[in-house]
C-alpha positions, 0 to 999 in steps of 0.5 A: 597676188603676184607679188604674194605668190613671189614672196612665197616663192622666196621663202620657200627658196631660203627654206630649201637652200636652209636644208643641212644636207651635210649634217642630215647625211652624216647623222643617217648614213655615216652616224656622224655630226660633221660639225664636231669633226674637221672645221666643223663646217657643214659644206662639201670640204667638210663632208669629203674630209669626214664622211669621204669621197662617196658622201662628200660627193652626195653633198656636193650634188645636193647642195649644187642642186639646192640653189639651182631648184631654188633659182628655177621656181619662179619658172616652175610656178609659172609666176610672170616677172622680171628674169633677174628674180630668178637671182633674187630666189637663188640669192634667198637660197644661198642665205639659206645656206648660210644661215639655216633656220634649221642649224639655229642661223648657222651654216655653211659657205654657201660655194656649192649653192652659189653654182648651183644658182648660176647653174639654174639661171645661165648654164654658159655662165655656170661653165665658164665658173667651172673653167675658172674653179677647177684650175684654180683648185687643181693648182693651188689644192685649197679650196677656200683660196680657190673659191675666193680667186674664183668669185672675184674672177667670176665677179669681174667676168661677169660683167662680159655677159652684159647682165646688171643683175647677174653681176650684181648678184656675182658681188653680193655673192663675192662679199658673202664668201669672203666674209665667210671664209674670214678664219680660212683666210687667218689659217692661209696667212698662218700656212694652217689651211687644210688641202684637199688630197690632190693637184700640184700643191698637195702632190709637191707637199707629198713629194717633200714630205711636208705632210700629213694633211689634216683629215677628221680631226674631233673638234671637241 
């Protein structure tokens, strides 16, 4: 019966981490389908540079919210189990993300998911993601090159929490994202990367005019 009611619980985390919040909040709020504008993605990125900070930011907060429900329902089913499958949950929910069966198993990078599953098993661990992301995007102001320096920082750390399964999960994590992010790594190495509108890479660009940044640009 447990392990019925486990396999319920994972699907119904992959079907929550499936949830196209980007494309269900452009479509009702803004009249917009973000995946005919900027990268076409349907992540947090993509959501600021379309619909701007207020809907990028609804976005983000759902899709962080996202992977940490899912990580907690094992909790919230009171089902009895080993802690690490609270991963396996959030793990479901990142390819949910990834492969929406609402979006056809399409979807987005899954970065924001990925904390939000952090977030719902270990909150340090989350922190010490966040003090490794935020820099690292504050610097460089990319933040597809942020997030593939920060998983692998965060993989490596992960071993200093002492947890197999958090580690291992931090790797599968890490290889999703970098297969994910395959084209952005094309454009970084073709210097035709979109940054966000802050930090000292994108304020050095501004100062010697080398902008104008990529913005909501019709894919179609």
């Amino acid at each position: 019966m447990t392990i019925f009611a486990y396999c319920l619980t994972f699907i119904l985390a992959y079907l929550i981490g499936s949830f196209p919040t980007g494309v269900i909040i452009g479509k009702i709020f803004f009249h917009e389908d973000i995946r005919k504008y900027g990268s076409g993605n349907i992540g947090t990125t993509n959501s600021f540079r379309v619909m701007g900070p207020l809907g990028g930011s609804v976005v983000l907060v759902i899709d962080i919210f996202k992977g940490a429900l899912a990580t907690e329902l094992p909790l919230l089913f009171h089902l009895n189990g080993p802690h690490y499958l609270l991963l396996v949950a959030g793990l479901c929910a990142i390819l949910g993300h990834t492969f929406s069966i609402f979006l056809k198993f399409k979807g987005g990078k899954a970065v924001a998911t990925s904390a939000g599953v952090f977030l719902g098993y270990n909150i340090k661990f989350f922190g010490f993601c966040a003090v490794v992301f935020l820099p690292i995007l504050f610097i460089t102001s990319y933040v597809s090159l942020s997030s593939l320096i920060s998983i692998t920082i965060i993989f490596i750390g992960s071993f200093w929490f002492h947890d197999i399964f958090l580690t291992v999960i931090a790797g599968i994590m890490m290889v999703i994202l970098f297969v994910r992010h395959k084209d952005n790594i094309k454009r970084l190495i073709h210097h035709d990367e979109n940054i966000v509108p802050f930090g000292l890479w994108y304020w050095y660009k501004k100062a010697h005019h080398k902008l104008p940044i990529k913005n909501k640009t019709n894919k179609s």
